[in-house]
MIROMI-181992 format. One record per atom (N, C-alpha, C, O): z, x, y; residue in one letter. Coordinates in steps of 0.05 Angstrom, whole numbers, padded with zeros to 5 digits, always signed. Layout:
BEGIN
ZXYA ...
This chain:
BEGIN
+00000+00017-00024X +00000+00000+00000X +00000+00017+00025X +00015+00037+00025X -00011+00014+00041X -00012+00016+00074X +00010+00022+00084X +00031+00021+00070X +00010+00027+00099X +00043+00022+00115X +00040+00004+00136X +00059-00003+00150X +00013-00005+00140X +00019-00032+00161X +00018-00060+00140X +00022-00083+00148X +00011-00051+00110X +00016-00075+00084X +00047-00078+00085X +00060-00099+00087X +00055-00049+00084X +00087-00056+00078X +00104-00064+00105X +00123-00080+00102X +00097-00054+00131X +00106-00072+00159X +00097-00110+00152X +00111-00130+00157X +00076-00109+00144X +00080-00140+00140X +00097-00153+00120X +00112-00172+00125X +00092-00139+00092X +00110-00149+00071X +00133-00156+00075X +00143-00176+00067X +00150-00129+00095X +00179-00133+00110X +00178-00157+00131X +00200-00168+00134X +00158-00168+00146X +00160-00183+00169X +00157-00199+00149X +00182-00204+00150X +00149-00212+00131X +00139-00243+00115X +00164-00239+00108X +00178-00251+00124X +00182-00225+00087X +00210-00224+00077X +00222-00239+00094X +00224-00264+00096X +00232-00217+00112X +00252-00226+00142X +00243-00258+00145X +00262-00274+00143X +00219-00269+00149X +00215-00291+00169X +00223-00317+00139X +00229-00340+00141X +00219-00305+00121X +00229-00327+00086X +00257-00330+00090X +00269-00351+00093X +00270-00302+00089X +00298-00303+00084X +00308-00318+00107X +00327-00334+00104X +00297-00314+00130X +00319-00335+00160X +00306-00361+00152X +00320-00377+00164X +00291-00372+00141X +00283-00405+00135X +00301-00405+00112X +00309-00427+00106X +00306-00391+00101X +00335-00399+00070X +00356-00399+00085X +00375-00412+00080X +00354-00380+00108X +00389-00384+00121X +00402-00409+00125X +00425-00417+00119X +00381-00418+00141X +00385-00446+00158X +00387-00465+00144X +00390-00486+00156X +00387-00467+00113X +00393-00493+00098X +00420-00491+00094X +00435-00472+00098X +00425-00516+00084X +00460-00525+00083X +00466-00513+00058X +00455-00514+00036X +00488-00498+00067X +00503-00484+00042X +00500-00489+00019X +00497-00471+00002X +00501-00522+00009X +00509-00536-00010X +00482-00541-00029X +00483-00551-00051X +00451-00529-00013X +00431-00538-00014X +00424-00531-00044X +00430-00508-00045X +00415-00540-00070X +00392-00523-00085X +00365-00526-00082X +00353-00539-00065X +00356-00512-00099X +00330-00514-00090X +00315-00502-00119X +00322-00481-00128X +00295-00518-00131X +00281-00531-00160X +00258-00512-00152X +00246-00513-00131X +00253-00495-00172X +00232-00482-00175X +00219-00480-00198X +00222-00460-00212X +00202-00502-00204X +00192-00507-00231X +00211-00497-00252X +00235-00502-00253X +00195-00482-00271X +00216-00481-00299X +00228-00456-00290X +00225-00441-00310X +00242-00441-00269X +00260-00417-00268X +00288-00428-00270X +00309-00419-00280X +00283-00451-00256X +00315-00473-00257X +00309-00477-00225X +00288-00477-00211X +00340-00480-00218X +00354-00486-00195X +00369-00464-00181X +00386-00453-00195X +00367-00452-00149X +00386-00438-00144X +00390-00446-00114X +00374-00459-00102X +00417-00435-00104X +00431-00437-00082X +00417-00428-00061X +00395-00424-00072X +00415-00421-00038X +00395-00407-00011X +00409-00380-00015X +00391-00364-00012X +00436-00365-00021X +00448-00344-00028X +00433-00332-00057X +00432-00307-00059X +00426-00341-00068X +00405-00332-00097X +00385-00329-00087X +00377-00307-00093X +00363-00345-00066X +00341-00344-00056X +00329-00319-00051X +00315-00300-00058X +00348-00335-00029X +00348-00297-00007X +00356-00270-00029X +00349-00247-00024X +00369-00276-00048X +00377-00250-00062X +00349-00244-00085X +00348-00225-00100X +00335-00260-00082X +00307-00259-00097X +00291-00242-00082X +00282-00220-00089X +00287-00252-00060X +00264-00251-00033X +00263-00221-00035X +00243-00207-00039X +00291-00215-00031X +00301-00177-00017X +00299-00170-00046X +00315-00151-00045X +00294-00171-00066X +00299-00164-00098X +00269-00154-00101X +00262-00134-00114X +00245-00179-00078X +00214-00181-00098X +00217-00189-00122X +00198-00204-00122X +00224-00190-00138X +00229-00203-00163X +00205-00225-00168X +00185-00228-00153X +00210-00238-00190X +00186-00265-00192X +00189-00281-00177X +00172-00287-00159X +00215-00293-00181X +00224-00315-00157X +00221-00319-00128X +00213-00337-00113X +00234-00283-00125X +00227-00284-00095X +00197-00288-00087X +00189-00303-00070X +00180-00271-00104X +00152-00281-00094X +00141-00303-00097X +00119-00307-00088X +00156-00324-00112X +00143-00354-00125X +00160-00369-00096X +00156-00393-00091X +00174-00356-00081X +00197-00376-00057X +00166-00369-00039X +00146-00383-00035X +00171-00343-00032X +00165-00329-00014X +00128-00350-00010X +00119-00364+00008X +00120-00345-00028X +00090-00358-00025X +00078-00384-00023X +00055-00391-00020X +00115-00402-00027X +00117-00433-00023X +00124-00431+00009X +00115-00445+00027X +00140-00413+00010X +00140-00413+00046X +00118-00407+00065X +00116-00415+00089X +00104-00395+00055X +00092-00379+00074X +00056-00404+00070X +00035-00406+00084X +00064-00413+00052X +00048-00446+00043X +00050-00460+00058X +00030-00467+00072X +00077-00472+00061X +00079-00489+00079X +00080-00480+00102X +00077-00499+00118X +00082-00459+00114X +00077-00455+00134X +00044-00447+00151X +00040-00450+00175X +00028-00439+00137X +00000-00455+00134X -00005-00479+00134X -00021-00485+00151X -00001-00489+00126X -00008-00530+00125X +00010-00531+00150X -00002-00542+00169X +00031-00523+00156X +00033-00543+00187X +00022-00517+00209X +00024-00526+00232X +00012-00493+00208X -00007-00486+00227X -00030-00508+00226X -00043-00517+00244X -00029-00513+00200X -00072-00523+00202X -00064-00558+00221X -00079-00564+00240X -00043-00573+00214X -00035-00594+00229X -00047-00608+00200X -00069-00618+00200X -00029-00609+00173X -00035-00620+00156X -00015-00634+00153X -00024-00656+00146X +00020-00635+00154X +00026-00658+00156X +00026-00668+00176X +00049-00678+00178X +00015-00674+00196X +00012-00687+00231X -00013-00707+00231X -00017-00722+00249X -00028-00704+00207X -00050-00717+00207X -00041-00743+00193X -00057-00761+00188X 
C-alpha cells in the first residue's frame, strides 16, 4: 500500500469508529451470521481490521454513500 492508501485507510477507520461512538451504550448491532456485538466490540474490530471490522467498516462507509447520492431523501 501507498502511504496516501494507508492515510486514508486510517481516515475511513477514525470516521467508522466516531459513528460506533455515538450509539447508546446498550446498543447491539446483528451482523449476519458473525452474531451480535456491543459498539465497544465494534470499534475493537474496526482498530483490529479483522473480518468484522471490515464487514462494519464497508456497511458504514455504504451507507454513507446512499445518503451522499440522496438515496434515502428520494
Amino acid at each position: 500500500m501507498t502511504k496516501n492508501t494507508l492515510q486514508l485507510t486510517e481516515k475511513i477507520k477514525h470516521l467508522v469508529k466516531a459513528r460506533l461512538a455515538v450509539l447508546p451504550p446498550d446498543s447491539l448491532i446483528s451482523i449476519g451470521s458473525y452474531g451480535s456485538f456491543t459498539k465497544t466490540e465494534l470499534i475493537s474490530h474496526v482498530e483490529k481490521d479483522d473480518a468484522i471490522g471490515r464487514v462494519i467498516t464497508e456497511i458504514e462507509m455504504e451507507y454513507l454513500r446512499s445518503l451522499k447520492q440522496g438515496i434515502f431523501y428520494a
